[in-house]
CHARMM internal coordinates of N, CA and C (Angstrom, degrees):
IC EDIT
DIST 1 N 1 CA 1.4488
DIST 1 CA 1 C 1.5328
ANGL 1 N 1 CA 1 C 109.33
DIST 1 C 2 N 1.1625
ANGL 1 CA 1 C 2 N 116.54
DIHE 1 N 1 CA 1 C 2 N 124.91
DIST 2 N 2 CA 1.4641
ANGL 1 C 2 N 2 CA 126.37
DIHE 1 CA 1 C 2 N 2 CA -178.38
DIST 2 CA 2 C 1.7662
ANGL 2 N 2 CA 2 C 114.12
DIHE 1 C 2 N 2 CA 2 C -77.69
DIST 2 C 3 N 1.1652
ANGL 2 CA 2 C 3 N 125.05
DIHE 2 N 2 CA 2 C 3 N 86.69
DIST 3 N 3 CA 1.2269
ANGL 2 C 3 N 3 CA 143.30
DIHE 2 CA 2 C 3 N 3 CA 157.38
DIST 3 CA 3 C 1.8335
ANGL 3 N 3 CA 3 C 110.93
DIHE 2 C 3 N 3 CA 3 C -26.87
DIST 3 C 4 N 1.1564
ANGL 3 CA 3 C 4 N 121.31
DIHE 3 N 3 CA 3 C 4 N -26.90
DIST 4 N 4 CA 1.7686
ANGL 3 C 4 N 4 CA 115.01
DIHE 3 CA 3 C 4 N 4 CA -159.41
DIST 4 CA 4 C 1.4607
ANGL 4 N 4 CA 4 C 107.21
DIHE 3 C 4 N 4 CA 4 C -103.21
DIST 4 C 5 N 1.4023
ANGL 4 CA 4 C 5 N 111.76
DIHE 4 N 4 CA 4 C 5 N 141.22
DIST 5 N 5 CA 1.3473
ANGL 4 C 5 N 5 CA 128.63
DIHE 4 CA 4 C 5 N 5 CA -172.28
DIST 5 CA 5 C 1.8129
ANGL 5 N 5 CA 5 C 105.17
DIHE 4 C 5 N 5 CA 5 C -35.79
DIST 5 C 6 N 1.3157
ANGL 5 CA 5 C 6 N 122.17
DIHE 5 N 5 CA 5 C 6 N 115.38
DIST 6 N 6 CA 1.0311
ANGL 5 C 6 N 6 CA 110.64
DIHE 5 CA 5 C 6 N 6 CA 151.31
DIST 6 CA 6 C 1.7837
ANGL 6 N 6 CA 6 C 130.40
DIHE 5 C 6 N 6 CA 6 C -89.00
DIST 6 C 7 N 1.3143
ANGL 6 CA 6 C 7 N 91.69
DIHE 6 N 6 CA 6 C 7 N 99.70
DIST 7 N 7 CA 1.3834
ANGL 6 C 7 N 7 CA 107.26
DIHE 6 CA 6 C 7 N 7 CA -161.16
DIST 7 CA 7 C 1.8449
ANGL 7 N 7 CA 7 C 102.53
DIHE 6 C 7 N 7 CA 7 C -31.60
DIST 7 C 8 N 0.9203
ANGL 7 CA 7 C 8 N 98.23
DIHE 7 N 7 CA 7 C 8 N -69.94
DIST 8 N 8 CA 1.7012
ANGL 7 C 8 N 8 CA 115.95
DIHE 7 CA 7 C 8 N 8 CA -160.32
DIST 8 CA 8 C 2.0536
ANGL 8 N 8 CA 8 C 107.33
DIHE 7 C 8 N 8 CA 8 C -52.17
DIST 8 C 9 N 1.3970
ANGL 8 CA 8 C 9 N 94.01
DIHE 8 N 8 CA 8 C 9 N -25.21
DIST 9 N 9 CA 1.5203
ANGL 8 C 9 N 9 CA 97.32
DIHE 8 CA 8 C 9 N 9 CA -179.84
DIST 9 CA 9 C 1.5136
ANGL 9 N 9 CA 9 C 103.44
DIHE 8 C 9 N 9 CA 9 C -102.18
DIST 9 C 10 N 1.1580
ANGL 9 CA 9 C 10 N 128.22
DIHE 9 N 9 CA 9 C 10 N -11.21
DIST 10 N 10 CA 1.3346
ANGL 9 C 10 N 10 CA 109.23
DIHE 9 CA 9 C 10 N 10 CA -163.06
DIST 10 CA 10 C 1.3833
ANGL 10 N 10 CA 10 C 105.61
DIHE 9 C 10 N 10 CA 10 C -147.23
DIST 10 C 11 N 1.1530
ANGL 10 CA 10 C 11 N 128.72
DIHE 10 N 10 CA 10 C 11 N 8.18
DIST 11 N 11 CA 1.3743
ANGL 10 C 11 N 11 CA 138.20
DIHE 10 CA 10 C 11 N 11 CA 164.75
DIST 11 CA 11 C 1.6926
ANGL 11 N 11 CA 11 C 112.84
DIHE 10 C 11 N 11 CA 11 C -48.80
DIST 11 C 12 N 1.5438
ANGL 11 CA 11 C 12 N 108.85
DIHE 11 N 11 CA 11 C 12 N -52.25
DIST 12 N 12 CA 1.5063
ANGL 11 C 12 N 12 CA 105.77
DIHE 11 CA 11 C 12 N 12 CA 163.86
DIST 12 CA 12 C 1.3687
ANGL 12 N 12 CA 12 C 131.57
DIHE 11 C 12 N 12 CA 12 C -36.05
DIST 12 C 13 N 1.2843
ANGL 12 CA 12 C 13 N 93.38
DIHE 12 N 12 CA 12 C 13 N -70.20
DIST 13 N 13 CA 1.6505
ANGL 12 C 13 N 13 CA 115.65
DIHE 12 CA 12 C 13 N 13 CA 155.68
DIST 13 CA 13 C 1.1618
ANGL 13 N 13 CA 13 C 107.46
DIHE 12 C 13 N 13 CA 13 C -11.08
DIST 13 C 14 N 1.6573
ANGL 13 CA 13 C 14 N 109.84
DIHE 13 N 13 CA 13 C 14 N -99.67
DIST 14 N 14 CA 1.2732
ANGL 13 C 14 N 14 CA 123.23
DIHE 13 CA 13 C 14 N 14 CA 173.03
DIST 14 CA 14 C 1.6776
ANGL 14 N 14 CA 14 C 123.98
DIHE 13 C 14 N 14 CA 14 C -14.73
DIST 14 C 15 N 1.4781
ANGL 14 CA 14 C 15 N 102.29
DIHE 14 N 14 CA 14 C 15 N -67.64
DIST 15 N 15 CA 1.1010
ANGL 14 C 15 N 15 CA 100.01
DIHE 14 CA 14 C 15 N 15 CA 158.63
DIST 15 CA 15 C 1.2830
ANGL 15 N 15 CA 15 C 148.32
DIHE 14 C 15 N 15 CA 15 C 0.08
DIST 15 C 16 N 1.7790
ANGL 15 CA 15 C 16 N 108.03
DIHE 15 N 15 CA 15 C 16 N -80.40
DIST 16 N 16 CA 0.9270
ANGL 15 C 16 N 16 CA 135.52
DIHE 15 CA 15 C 16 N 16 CA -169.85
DIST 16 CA 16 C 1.7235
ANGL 16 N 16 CA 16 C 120.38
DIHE 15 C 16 N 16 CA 16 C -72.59
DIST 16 C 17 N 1.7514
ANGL 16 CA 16 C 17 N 106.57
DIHE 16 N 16 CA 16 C 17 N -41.51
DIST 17 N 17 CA 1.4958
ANGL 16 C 17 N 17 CA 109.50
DIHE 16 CA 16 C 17 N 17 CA 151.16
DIST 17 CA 17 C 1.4566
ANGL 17 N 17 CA 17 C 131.60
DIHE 16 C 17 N 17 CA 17 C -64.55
DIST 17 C 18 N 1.6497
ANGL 17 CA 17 C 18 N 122.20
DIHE 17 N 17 CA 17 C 18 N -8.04
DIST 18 N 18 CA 1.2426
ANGL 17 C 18 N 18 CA 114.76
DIHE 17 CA 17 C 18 N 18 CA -178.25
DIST 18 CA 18 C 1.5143
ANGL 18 N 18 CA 18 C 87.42
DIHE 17 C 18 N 18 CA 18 C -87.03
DIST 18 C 19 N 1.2877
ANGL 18 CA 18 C 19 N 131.36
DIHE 18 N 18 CA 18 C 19 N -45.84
DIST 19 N 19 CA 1.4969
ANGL 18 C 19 N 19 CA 115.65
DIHE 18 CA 18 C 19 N 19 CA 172.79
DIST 19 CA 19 C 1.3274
ANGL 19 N 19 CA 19 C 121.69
DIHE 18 C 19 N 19 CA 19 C -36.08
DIST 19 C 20 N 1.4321
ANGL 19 CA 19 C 20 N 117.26
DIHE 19 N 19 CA 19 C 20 N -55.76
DIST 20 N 20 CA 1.7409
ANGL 19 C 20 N 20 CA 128.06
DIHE 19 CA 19 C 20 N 20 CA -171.86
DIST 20 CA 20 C 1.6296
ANGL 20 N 20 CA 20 C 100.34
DIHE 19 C 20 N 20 CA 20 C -56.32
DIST 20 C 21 N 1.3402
ANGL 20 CA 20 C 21 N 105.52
DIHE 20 N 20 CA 20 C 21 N -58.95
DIST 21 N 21 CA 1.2420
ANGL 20 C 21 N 21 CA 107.08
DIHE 20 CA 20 C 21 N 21 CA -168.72
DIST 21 CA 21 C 1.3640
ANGL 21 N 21 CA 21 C 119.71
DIHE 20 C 21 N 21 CA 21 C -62.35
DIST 21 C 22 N 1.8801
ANGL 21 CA 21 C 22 N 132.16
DIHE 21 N 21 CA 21 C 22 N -12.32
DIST 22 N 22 CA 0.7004
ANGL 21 C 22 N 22 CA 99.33
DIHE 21 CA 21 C 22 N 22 CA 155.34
DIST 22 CA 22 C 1.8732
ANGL 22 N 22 CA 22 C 121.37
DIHE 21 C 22 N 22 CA 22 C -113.68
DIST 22 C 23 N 1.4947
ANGL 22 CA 22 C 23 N 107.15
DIHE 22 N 22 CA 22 C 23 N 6.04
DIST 23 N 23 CA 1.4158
ANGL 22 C 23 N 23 CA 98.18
DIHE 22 CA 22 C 23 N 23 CA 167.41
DIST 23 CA 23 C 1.6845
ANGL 23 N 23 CA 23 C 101.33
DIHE 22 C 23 N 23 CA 23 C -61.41
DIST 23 C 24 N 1.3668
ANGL 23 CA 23 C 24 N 135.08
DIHE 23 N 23 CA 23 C 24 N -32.27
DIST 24 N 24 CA 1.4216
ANGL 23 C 24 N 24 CA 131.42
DIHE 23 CA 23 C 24 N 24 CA -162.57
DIST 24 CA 24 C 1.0915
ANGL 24 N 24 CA 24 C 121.72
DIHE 23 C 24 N 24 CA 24 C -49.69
DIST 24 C 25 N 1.5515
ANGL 24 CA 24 C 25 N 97.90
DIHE 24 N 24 CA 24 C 25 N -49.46
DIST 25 N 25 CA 1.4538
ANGL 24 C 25 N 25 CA 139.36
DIHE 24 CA 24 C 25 N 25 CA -159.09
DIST 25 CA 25 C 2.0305
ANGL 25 N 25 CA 25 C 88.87
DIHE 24 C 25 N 25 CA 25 C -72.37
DIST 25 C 26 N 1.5654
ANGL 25 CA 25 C 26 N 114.14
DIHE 25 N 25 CA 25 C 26 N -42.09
DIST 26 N 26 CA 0.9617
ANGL 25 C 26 N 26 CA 84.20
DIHE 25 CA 25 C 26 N 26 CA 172.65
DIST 26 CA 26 C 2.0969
ANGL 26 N 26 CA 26 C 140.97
DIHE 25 C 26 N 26 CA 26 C -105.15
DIST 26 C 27 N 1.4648
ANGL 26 CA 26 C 27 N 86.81
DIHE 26 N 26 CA 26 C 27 N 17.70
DIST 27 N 27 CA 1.1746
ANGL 26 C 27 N 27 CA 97.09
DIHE 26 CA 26 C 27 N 27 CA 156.89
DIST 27 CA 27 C 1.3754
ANGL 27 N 27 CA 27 C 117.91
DIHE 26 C 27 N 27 CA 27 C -81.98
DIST 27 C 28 N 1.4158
ANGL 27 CA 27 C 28 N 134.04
DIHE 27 N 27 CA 27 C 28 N -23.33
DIST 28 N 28 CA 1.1740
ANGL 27 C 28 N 28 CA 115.19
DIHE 27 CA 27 C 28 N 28 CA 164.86
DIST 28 CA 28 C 1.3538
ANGL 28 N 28 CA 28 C 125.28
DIHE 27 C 28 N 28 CA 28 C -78.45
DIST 28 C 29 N 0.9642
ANGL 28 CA 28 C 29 N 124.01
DIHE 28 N 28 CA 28 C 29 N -10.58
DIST 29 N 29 CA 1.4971
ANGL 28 C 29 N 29 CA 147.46
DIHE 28 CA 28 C 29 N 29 CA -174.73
DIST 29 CA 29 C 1.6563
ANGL 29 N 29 CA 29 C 89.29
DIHE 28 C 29 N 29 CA 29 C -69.22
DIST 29 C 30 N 0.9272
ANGL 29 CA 29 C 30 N 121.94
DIHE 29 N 29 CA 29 C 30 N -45.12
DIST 30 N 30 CA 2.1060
ANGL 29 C 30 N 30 CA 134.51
DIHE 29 CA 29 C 30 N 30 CA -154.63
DIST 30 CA 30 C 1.3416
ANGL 30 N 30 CA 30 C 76.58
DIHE 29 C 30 N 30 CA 30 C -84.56
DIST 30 C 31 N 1.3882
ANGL 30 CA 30 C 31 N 120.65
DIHE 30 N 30 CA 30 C 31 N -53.57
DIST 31 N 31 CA 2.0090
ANGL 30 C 31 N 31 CA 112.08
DIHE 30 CA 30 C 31 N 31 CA -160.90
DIST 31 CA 31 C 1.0876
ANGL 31 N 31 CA 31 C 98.16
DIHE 30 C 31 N 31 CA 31 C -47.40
DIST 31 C 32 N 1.4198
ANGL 31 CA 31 C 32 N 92.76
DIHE 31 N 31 CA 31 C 32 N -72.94
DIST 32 N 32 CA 1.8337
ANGL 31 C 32 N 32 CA 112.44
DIHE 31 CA 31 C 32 N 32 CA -156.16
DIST 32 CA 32 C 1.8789
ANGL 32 N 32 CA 32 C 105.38
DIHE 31 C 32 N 32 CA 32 C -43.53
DIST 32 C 33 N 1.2762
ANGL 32 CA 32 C 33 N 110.83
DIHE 32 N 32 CA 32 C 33 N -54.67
DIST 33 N 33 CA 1.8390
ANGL 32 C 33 N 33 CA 127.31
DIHE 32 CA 32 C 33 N 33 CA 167.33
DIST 33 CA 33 C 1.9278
ANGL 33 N 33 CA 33 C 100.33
DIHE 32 C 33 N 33 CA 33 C -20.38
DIST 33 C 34 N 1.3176
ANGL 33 CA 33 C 34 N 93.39
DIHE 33 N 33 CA 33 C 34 N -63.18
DIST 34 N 34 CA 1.9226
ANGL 33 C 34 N 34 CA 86.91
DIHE 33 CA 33 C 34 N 34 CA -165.08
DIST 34 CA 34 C 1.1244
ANGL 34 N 34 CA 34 C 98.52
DIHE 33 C 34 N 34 CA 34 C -103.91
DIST 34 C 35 N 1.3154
ANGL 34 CA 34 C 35 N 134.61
DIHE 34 N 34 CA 34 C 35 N 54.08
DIST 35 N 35 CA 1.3525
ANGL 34 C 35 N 35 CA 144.60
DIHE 34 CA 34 C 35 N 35 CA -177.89
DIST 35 CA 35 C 1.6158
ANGL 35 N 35 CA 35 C 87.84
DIHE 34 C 35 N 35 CA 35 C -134.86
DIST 35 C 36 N 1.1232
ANGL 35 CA 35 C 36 N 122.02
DIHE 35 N 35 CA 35 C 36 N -51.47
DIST 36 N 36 CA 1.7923
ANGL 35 C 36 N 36 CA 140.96
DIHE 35 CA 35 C 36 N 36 CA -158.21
DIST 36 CA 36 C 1.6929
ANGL 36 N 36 CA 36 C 83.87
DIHE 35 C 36 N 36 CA 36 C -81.49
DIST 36 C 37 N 1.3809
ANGL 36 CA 36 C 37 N 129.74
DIHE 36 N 36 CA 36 C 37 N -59.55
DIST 37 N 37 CA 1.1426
ANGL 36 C 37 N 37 CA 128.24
DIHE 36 CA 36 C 37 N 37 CA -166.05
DIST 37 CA 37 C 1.5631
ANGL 37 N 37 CA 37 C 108.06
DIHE 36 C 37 N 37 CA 37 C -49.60
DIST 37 C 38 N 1.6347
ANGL 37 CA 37 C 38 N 97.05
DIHE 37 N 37 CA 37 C 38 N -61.97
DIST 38 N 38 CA 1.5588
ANGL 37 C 38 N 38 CA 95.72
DIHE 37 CA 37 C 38 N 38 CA -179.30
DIST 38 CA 38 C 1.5815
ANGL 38 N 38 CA 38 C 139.36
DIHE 37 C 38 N 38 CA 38 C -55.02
DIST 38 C 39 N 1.6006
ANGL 38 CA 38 C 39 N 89.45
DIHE 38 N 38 CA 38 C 39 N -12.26
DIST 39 N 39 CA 1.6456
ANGL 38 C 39 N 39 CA 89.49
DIHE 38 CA 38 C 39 N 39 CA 171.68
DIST 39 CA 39 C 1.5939
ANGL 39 N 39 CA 39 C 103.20
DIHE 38 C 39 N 39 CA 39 C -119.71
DIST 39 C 40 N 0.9895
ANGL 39 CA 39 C 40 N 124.13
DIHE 39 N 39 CA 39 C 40 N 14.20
DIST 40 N 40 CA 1.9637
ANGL 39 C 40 N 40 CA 128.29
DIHE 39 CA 39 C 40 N 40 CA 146.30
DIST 40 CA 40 C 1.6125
ANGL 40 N 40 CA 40 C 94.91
DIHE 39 C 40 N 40 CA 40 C -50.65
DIST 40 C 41 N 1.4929
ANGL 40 CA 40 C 41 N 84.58
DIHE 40 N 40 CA 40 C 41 N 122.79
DIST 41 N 41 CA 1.4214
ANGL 40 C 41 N 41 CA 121.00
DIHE 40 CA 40 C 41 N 41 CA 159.51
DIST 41 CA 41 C 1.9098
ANGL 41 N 41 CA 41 C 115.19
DIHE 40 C 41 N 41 CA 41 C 79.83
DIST 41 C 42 N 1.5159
ANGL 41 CA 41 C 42 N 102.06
DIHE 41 N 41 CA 41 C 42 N -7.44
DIST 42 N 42 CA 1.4122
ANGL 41 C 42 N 42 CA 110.32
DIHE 41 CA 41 C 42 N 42 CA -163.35
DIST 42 CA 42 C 1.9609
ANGL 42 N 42 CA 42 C 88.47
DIHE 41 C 42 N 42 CA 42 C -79.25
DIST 42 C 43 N 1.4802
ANGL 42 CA 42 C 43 N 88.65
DIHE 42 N 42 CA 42 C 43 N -164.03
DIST 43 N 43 CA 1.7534
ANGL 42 C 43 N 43 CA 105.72
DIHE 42 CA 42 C 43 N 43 CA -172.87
DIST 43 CA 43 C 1.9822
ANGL 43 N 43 CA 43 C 90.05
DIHE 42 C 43 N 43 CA 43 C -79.63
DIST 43 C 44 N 1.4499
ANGL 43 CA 43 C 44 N 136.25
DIHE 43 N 43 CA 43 C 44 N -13.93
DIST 44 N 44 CA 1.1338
ANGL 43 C 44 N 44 CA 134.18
DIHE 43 CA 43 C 44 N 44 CA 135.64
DIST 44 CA 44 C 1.5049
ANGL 44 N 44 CA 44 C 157.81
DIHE 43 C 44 N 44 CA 44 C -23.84
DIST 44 C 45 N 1.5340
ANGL 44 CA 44 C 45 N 71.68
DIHE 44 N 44 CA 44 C 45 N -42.72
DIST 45 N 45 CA 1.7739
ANGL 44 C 45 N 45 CA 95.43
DIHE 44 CA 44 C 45 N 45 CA 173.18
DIST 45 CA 45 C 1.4064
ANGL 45 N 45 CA 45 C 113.89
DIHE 44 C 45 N 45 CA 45 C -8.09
DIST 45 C 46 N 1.3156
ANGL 45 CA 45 C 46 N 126.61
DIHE 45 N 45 CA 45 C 46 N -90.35
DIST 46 N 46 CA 1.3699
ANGL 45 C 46 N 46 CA 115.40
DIHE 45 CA 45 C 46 N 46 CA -169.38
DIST 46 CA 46 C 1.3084
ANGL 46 N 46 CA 46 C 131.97
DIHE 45 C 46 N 46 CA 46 C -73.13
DIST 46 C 47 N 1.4359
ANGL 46 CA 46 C 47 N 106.89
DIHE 46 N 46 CA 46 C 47 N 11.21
DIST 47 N 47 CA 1.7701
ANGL 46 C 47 N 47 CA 116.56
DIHE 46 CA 46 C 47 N 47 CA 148.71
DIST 47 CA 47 C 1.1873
ANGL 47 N 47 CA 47 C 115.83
DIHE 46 C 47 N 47 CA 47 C -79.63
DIST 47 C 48 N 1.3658
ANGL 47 CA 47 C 48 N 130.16
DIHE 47 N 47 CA 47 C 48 N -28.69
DIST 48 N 48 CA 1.1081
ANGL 47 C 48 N 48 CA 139.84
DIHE 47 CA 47 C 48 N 48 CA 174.57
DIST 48 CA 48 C 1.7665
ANGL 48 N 48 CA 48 C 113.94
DIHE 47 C 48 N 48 CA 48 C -79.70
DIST 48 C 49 N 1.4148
ANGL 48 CA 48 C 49 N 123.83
DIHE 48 N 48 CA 48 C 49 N -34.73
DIST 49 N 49 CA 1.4298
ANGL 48 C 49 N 49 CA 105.92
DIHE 48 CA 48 C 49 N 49 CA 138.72
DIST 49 CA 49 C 1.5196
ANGL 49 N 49 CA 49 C 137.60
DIHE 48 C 49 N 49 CA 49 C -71.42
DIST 49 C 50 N 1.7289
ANGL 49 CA 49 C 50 N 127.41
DIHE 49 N 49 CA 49 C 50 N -24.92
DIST 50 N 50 CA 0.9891
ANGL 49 C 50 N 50 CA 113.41
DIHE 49 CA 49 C 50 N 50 CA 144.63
DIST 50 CA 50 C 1.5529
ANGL 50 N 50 CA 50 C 132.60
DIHE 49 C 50 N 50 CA 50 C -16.73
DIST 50 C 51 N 1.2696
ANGL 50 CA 50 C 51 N 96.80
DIHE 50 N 50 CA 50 C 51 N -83.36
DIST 51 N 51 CA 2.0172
ANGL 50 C 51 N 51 CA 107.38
DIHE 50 CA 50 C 51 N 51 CA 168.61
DIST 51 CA 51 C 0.9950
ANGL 51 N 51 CA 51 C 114.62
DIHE 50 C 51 N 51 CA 51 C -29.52
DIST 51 C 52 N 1.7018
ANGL 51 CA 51 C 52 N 122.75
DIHE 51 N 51 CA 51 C 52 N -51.28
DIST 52 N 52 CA 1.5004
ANGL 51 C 52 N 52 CA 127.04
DIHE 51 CA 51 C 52 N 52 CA -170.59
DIST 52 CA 52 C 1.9486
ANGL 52 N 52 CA 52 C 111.15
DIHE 51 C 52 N 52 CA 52 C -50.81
DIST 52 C 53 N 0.9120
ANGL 52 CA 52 C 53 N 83.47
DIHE 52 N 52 CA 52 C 53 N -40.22
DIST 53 N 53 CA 1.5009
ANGL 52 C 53 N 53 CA 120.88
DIHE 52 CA 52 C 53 N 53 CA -156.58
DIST 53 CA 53 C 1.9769
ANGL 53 N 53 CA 53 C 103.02
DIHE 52 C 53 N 53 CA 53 C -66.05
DIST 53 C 54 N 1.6808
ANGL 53 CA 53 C 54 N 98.75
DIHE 53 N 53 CA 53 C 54 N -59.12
DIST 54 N 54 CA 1.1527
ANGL 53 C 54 N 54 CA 123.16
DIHE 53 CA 53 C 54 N 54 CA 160.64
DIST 54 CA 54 C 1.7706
ANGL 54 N 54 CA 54 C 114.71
DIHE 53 C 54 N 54 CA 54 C -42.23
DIST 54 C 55 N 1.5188
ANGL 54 CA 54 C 55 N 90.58
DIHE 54 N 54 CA 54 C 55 N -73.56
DIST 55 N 55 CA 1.9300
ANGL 54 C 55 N 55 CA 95.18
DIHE 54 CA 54 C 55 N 55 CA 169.18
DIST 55 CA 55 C 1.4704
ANGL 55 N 55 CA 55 C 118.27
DIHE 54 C 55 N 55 CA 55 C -36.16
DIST 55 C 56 N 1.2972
ANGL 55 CA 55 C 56 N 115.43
DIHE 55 N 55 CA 55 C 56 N -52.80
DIST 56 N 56 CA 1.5462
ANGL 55 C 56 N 56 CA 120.88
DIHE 55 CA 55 C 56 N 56 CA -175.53
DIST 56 CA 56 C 1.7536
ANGL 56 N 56 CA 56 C 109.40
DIHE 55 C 56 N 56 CA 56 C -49.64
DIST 56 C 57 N 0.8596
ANGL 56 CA 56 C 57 N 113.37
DIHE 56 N 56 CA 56 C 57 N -40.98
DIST 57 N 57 CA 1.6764
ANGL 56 C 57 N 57 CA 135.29
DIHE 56 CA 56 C 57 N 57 CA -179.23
DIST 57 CA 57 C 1.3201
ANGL 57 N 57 CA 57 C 109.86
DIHE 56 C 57 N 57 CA 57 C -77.62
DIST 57 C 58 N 1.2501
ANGL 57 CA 57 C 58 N 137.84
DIHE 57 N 57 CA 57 C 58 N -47.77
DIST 58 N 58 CA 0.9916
ANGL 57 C 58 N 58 CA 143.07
DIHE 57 CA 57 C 58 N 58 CA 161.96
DIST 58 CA 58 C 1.7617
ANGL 58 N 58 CA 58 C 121.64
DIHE 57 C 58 N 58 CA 58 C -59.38
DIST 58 C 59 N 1.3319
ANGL 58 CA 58 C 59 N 93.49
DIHE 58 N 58 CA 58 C 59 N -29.52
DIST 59 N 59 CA 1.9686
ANGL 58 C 59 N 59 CA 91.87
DIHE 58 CA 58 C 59 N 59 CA 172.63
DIST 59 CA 59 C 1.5001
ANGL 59 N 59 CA 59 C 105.64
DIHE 58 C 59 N 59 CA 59 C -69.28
DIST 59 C 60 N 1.4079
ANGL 59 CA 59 C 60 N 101.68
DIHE 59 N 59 CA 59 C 60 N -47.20
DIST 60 N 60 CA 1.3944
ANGL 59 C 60 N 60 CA 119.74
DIHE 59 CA 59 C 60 N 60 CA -167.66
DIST 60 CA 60 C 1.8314
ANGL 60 N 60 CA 60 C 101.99
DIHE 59 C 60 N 60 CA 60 C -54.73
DIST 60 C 61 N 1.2749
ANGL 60 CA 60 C 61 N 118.69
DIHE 60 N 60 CA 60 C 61 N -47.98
DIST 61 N 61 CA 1.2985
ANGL 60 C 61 N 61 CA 109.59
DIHE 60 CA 60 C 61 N 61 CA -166.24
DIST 61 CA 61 C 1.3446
ANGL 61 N 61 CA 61 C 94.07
DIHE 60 C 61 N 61 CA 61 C -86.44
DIST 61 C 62 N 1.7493
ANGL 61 CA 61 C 62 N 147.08
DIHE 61 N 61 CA 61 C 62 N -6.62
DIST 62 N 62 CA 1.5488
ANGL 61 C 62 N 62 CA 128.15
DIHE 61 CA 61 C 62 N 62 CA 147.55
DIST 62 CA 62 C 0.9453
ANGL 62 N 62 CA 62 C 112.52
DIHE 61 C 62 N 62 CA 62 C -45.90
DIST 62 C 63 N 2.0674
ANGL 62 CA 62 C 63 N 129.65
DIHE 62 N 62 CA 62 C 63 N -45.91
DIST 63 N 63 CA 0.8689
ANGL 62 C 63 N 63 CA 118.12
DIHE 62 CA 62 C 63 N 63 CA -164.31
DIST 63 CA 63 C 1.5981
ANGL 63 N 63 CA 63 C 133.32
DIHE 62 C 63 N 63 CA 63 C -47.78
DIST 63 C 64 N 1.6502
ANGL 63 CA 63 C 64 N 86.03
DIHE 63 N 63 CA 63 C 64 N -41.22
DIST 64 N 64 CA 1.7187
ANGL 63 C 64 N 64 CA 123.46
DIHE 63 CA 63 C 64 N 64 CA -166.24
DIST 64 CA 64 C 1.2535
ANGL 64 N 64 CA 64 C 95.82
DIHE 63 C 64 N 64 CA 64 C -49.56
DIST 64 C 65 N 1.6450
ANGL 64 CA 64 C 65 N 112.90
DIHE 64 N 64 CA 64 C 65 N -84.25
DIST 65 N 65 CA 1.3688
ANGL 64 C 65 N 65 CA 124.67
DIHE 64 CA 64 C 65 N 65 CA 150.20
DIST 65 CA 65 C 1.8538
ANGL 65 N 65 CA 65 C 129.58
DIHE 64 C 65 N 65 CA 65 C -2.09
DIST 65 C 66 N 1.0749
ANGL 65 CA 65 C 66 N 107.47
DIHE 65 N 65 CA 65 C 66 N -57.31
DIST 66 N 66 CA 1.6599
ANGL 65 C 66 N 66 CA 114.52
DIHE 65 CA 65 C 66 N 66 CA 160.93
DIST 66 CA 66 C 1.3044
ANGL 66 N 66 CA 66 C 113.97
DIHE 65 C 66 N 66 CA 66 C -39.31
DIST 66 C 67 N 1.4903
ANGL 66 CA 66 C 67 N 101.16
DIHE 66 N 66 CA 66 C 67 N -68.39
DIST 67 N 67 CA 1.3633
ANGL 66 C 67 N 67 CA 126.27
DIHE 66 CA 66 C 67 N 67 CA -175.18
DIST 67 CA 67 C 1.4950
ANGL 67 N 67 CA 67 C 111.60
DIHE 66 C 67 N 67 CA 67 C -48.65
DIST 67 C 68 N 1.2098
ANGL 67 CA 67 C 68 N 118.26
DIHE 67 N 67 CA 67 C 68 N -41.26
DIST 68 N 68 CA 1.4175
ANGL 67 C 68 N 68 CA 125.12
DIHE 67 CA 67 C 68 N 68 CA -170.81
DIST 68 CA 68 C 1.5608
ANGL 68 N 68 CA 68 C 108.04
DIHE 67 C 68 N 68 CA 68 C -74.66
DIST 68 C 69 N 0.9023
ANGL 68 CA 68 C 69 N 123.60
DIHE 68 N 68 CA 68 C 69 N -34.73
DIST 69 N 69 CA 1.9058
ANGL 68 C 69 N 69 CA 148.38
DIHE 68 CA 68 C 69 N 69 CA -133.72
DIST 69 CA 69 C 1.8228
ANGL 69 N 69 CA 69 C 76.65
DIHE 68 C 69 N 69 CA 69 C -106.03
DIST 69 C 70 N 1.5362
ANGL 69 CA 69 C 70 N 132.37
DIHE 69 N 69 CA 69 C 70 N -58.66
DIST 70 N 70 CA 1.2618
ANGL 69 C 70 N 70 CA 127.38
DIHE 69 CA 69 C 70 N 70 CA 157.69
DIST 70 CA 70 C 1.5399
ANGL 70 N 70 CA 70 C 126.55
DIHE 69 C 70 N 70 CA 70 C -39.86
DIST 70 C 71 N 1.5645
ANGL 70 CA 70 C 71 N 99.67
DIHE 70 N 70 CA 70 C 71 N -57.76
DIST 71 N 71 CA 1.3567
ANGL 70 C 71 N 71 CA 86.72
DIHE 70 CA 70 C 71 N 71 CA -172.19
DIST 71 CA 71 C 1.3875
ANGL 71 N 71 CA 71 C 129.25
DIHE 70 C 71 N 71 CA 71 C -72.09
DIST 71 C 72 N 1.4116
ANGL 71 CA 71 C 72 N 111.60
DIHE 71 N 71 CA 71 C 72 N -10.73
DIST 72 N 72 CA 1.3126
ANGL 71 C 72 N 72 CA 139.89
DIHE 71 CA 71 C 72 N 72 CA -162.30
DIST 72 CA 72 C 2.0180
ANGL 72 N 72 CA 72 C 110.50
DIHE 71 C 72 N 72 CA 72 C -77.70
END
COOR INIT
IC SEED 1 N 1 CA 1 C
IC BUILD
C-alpha cells in the first residue's frame, strides 16, 4: 500500500485541513489568551506567562502552516 500523497487525488483534501488546522490553531490561541489573562497578575502569575510564552509558539507554527498552505 502506497503511503505518499497522491497529489492529484488528494491535494483538495489536503487543502482543506491546512485551512482547519490553521483556523484551529487559532481558536486555541483565543482560549489559551483569556485563560493567560485571567491568571495575569494573580498568585499564578507565572502560569500565566507560561501560556504567553506557549501563544508566541503557537502563532509562529500558524505561521509555518500559512506558509505551507501557500506553497502547496
Amino acid at each position: 500500500m502506497e503511503t505518499k500523497l497522491k497529489i492529484d487525488k488528494d491535494a483538495d483534501i489536503f487543502k482543506v485541513f491546512l485551512a482547519h488546522w490553521i483556523n484551529h490553531t487559532g481558536d486555541h490561541i483565543e482560549g489559551y489568551r483569556e485563560w493567560a489573562e485571567k491568571l495575569k497578575g494573580t498568585s499564578k502569575d507565572d502560569v500565566s506567562r507560561e501560556i504567553f510564552l506557549a501563544i508566541e509558539t503557537m502563532r509562529e507554527a500558524q505561521k509555518k502552516i500559512m506558509e505551507a498552505k501557500i506553497r502547496f
